[in-house]
C-alpha positions in Angstrom: 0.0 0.0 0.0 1.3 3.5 -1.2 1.7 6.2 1.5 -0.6 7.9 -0.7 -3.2 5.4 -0.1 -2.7 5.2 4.0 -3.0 9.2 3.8 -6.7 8.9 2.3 -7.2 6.0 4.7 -5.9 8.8 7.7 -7.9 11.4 6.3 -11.0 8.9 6.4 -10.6 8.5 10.2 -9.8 12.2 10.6 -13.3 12.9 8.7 -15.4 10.4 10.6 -13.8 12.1 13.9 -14.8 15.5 13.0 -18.4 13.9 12.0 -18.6 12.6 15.3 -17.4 15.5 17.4 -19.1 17.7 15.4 -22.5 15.9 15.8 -21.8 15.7 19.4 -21.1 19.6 19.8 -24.1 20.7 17.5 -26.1 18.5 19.9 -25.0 19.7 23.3 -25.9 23.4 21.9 -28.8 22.4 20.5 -30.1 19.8 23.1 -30.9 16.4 22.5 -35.1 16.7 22.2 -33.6 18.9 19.0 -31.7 16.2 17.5 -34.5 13.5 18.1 -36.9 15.8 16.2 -38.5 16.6 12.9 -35.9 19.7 12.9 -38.3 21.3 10.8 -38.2 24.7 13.5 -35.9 27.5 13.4 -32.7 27.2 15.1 -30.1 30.0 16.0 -26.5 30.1 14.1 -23.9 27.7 15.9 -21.5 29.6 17.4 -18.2 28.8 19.0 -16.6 25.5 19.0 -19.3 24.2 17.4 -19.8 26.2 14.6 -16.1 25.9 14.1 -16.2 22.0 13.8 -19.4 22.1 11.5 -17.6 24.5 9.6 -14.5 22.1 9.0 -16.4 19.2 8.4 -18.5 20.3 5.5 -15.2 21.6 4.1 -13.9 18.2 4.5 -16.9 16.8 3.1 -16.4 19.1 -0.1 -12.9 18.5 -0.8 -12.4 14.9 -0.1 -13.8 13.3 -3.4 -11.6 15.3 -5.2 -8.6 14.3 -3.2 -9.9 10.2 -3.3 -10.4 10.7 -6.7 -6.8 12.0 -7.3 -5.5 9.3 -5.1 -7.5 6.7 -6.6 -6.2 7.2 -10.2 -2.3 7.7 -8.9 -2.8 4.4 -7.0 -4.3 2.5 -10.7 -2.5 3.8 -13.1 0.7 3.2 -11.1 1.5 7.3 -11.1 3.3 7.8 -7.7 6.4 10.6 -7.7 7.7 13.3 -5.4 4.6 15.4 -6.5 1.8 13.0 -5.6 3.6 12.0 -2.5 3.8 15.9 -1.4 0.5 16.5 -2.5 -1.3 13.6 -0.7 0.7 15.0 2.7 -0.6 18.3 2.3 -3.8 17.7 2.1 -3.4 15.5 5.1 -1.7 17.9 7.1 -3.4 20.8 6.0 -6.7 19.1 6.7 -5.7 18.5 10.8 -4.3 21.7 10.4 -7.7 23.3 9.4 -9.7 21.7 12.3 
């Protein structure tokens, strides 16, 4: 396995994490009787912490099928240099970086 292809695997876990934390957060400012409803009513903007996390995960959310993508077709077609390497680490880093 590429280190390409264990940096999407790391930026998997790192996206499920902020999914988690930031379902957790939006929760505890929202209340739980919120997140069992309908949430069909008007709620206030997230603020703090939690706005924060929601923030970075739809980012993640946006940008990560581009990066799988781009990994994906390195990993197939057998393309894997300095460029792909640095880019795939970026990403990475700038994702964890970003949260």
């Amino acid at each position: 396995m590429t280190t390409e292809l264990w940096l999407s695997v790391a930026s998997i876990i790192l996206g499920l994490v902020q999914l988690i934390v930031a379902s957790h957060l939006i929760s505890f400012q929202y209340g739980y009787r919120w997140t069992a409803s309908s949430r069909e009513e008007a709620v206030p903007p997230l603020r703090g912490l939690a706005n924060r996390v929601d923030q970075a995960t739809t980012n993640f959310l946006e940008t990560f099928p581009f990066f799988a993508a781009l990994v994906l077709v390195a990993h197939v077609t057998h393309h894997h240099n300095l460029l792909t390497l640095w880019g795939a680490h970026l990403y990475f880093w700038a994702r964890l970086g970003y949260v």
